[in-house]
N, C-alpha and C positions, 0 to 999 in steps of 0.2 A: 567454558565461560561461567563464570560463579552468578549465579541467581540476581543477586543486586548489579554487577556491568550488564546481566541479560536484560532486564527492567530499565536501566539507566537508557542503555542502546532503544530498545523497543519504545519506551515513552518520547521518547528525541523522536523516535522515525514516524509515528503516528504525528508529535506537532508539525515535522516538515510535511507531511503531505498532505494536513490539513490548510496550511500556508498555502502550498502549494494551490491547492483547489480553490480558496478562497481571494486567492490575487489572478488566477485564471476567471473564475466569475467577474470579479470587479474590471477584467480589462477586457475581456470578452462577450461577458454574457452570456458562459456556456449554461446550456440545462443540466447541471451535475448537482443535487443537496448532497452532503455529509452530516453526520452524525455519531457523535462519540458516546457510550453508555457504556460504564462496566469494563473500558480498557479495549473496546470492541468500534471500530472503524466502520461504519457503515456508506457506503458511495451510492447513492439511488441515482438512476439515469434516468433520463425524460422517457420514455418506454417501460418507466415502475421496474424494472431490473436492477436486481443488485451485486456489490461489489462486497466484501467481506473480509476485513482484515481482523485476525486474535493474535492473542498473545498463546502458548504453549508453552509455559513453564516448565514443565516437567525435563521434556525435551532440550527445553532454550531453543526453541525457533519461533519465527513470526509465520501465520500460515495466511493465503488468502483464498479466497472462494468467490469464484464465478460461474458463471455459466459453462466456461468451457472445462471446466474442471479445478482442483482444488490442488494448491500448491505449496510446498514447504521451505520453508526461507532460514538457512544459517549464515550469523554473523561473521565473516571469515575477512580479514586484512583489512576492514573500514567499512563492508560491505554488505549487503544482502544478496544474502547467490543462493538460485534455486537448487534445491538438493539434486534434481534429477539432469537439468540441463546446464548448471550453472549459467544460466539468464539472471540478472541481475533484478532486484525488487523493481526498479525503476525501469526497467525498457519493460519489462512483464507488465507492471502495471500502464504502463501508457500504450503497450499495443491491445491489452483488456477494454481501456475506456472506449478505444477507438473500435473494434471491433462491435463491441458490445451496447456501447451508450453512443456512438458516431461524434464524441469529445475527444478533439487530440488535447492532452499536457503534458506539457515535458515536464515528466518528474525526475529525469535525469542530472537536473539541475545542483540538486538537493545529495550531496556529496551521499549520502549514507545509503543513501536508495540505488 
């Protein structure tokens, strides 16, 4: 994937999950803050725990970091699929909040994820 569809894809996937989280707050009232600095996704759960999403240019992947460990996400047919288990950006990240922050969202929603 050429540098500029890697940025296009990656900036799309950061606003849906930012949507994402921020129309779950509005209908729910989960405890989740986000925060975007530097292209860097930051998910804070009511227990001060964080979620961590970057960019990897180098590479072209999207990586994110939890608690349970840190994982690496290539673009492949519309999608984010983990390198190691092909789990999709979106069921990883909504089985992370749940485990982690006790927030279910479907980010499954959100085609790219």
């Amino acid at each position: 994937m050429s540098n500029p569809d890697f940025s296009t894809q990656y900036d799309q996937t950061l606003m849906a999950i930012e949507n994402i989280v921020e129309a779950a707050i509005e209908e729910s009232d989960i405890e989740l803050d986000y925060e975007t600095v530097n292209d860097i996704l930051t998910l804070t759960c009511a227990n001060g725990s964080s979620i961590i999403i970057t960019r990897q240019s180098a590479t072209s992947q999207l990586w994110l970091a939890a608690k349970s460990g840190g994982f690496h996400f290539d673009f492949v047919d519309g999608q984010w699929l983990c390198d190691s288990d092909q789990e999709s950006l979106g069921s990883k990240l909504q089985s992370i909040c749940l485990t982690q922050g006790a927030v279910n969202i479907n980010f499954k929603e959100a085609g790219i994820l």
